[in-house]
C-alpha positions as CSV (number, residue, x, y, z in Angstrom):
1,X,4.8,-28.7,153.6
2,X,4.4,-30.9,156.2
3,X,4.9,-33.9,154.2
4,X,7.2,-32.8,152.1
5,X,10.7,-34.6,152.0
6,X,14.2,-34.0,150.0
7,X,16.7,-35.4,149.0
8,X,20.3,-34.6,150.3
9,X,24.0,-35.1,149.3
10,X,24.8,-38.7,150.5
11,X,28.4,-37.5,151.9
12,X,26.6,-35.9,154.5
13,X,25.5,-38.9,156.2
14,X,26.8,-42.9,156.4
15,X,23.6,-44.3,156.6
16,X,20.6,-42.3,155.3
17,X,18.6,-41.4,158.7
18,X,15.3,-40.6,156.4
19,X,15.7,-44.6,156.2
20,X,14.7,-45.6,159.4
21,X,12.8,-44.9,162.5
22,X,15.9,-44.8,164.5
23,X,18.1,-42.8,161.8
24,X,14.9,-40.2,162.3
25,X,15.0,-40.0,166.2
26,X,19.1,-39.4,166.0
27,X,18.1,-36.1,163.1
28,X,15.1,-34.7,165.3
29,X,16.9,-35.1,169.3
30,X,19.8,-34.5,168.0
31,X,18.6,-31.1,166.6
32,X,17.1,-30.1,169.4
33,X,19.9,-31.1,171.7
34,X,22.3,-28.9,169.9
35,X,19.7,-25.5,169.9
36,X,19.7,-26.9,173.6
37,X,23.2,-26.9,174.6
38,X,25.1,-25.5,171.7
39,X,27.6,-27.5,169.4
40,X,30.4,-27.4,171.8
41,X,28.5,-29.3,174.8
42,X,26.8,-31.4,172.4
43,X,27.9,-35.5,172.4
44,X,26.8,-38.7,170.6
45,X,27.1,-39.9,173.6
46,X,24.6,-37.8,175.3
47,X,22.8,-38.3,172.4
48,X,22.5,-41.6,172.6
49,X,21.5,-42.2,176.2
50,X,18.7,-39.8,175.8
51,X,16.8,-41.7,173.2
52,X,17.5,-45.2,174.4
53,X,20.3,-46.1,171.7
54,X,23.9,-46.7,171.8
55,X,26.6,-44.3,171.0
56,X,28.2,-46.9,168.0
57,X,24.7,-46.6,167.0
58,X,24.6,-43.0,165.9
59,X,27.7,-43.4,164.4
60,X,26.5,-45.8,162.4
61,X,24.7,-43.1,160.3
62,X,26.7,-39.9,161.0
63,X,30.9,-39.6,160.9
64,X,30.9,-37.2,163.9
65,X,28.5,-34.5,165.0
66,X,29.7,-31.6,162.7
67,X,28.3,-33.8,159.9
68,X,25.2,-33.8,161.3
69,X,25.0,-30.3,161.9
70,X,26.0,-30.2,158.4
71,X,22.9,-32.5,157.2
72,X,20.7,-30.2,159.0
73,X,22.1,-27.2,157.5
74,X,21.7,-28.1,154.3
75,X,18.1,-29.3,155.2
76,X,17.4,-25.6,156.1
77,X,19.2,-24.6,152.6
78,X,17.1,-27.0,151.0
79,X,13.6,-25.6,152.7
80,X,14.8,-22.2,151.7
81,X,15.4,-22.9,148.1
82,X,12.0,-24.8,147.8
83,X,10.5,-21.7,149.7
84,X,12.3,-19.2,147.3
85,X,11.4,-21.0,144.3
86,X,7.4,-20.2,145.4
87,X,8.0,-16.9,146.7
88,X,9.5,-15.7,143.2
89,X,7.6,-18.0,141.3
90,X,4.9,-15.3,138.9
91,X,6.9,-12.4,139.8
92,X,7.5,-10.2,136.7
93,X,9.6,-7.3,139.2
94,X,13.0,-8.5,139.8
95,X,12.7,-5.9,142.8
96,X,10.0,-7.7,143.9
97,X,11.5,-11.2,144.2
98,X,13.8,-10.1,146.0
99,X,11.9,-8.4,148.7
100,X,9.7,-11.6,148.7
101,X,13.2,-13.6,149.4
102,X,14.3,-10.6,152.0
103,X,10.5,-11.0,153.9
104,X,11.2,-14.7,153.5
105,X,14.5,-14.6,155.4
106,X,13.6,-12.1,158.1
107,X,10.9,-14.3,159.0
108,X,11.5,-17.9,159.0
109,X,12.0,-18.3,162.1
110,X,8.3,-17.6,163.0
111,X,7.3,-20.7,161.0
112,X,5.4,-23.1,163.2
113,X,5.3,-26.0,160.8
114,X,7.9,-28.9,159.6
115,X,9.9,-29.6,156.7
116,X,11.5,-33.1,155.9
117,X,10.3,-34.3,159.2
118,X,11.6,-31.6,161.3
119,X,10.3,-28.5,163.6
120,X,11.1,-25.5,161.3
121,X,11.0,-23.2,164.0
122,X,14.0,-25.2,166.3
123,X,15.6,-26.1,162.6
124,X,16.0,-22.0,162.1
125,X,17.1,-20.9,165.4
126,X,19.8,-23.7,165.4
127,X,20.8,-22.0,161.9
128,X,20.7,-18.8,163.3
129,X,23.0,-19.7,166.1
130,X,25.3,-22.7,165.0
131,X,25.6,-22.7,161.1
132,X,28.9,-20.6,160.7
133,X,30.5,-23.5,162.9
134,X,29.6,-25.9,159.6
135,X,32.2,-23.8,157.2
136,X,34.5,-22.3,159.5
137,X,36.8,-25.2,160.1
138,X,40.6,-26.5,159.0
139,X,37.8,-29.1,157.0
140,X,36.1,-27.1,154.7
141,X,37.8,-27.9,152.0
142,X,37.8,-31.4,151.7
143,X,33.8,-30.9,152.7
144,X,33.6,-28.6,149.5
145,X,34.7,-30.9,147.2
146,X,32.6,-33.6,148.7
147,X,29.5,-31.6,148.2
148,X,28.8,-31.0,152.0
149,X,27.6,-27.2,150.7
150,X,26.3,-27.4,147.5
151,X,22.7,-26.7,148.7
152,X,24.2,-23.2,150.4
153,X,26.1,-22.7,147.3
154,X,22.8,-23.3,145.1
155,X,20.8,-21.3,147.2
156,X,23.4,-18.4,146.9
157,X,23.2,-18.7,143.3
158,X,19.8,-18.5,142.5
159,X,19.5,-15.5,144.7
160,X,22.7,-13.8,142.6
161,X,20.7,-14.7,139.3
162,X,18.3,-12.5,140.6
163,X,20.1,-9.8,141.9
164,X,21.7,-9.5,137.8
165,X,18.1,-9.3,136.9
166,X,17.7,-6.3,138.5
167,X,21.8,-4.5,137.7
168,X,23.1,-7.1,134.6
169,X,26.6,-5.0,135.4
170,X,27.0,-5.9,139.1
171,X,30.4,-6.9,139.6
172,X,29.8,-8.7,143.3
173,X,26.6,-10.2,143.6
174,X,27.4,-13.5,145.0
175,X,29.7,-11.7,147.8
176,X,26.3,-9.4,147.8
177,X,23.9,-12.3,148.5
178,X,25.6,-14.5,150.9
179,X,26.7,-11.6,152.9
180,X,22.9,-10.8,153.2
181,X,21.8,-14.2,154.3
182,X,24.8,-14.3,156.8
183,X,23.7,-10.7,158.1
184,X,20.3,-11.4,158.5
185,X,21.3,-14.1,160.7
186,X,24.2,-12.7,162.6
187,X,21.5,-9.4,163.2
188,X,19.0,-12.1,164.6
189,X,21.5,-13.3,166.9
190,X,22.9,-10.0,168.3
191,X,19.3,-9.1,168.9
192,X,18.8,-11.8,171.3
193,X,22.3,-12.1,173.0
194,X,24.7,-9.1,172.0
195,X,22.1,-6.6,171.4
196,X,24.8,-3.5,171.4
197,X,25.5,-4.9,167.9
198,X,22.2,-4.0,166.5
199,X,19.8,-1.7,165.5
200,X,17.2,-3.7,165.1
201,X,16.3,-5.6,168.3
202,X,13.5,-8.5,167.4
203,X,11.8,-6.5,165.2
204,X,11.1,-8.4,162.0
205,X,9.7,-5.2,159.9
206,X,13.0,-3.0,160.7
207,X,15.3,-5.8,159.6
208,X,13.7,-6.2,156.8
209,X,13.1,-2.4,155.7
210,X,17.2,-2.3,156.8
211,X,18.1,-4.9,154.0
212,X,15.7,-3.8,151.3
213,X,17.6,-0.7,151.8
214,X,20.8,-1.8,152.0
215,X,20.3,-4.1,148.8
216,X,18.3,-2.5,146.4
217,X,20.8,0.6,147.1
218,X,23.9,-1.1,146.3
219,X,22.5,-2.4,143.2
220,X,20.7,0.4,141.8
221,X,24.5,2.8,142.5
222,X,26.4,0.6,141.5
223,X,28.9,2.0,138.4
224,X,31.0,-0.3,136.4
């Protein structure tokens, strides 16, 4: 895992940062400068002066910062898929794959270890708190047809695929699937700073009792 790299849509970037020791610095401080300070406060600029570089030097790579949110979006998209592809991997129960992908989401952000260079940990709260800001923009079409979410959007599908495995007649189950991974997230977040929107304070084993629940139910009563 900690070695392991990928491969990412090339429209997300100018200059592939995986391609030098610079491009690297600009991914990993710039990560951890936005789960700093948020997207909002965040600055090439700032960027920049903090690892010794200059600010026509980070653009050299990225277009502005919301693409490199984007690139480390779809690095977490891409570390999901790899990890979803092992947790369902020998898994005759389409129940149980997707508990294994439910565990798997509820709990990511206890991983201590590194995925295409970067701390998985930082990489997941960042997700947790700033990803919706990658899609919800005038933008997001123009990004769609570039590609800029097409690991989300594969991610999304796989996890639909199974879902049919376990209701073939489920009308909804890329609106189901997608709405879970947002909700897992947006639970996390309340839990930490709006916690009168939540049941489930930190607790990983509620959160993930609540969307077993919540997603087995819908497709087992579902009636076409």
């Amino acid at each position: 895992m900690e070695q392991l790299q990928v491969s990412l849509n090339s429209n997300l970037y100018l200059k592939d940062p995986k391609s030098t020791e610079l491009g690297e610095r600009i991914v990993q401080r710039g990560m951890e400068m936005i789960d700093e300070v948020g997207l909002e406060q965040f600055t090439f600029r700032k960027l920049a002066n903090d690892i010794g570089t200059t600010e026509t030097s980070v653009y050299r790579y990225f277009l502005n910062k919301h693409r490199l949110l984007l690139y480390l979006t779809s690095t977490y998209y891409a570390w999901l898929e790899y990890q979803l592809i092992i947790a369902t991997s020998n898994v005759p129960s389409a129940e149980e794959k997707l508990k294994n992908v439910i565990n798997l989401l509820v709990s990511c952000d206890q991983e201590t270890s590194s995925f295409n260079g970067l701390n998985l940990k930082v990489l997941t709260r960042l997700v947790i708190s700033e990803s919706s800001k990658a899609y919800l923009t005038k933008q997001v079409d123009t990004g769609n047809k570039d590609g800029l979410f097409s690991g989300y959007k594969r991610l999304v599908n796989r996890l639909a695929e199974i879902s049919l495995e376990i209701n073939p007649d489920y009308q909804y189950p890329h609106a189901l699937m997608s709405t879970m991974i947002e909700g897992i997230h947006h639970q996390k977040y309340f839990a930490d700073h709006l916690p009168a929107l939540t049941d489930h304070g930190a607790t990983v084993d509620h959160l993930e009792t609540f969307y077993q629940n919540m997603v087995l139910s819908t497709l087992a009563n579902n009636h076409v």
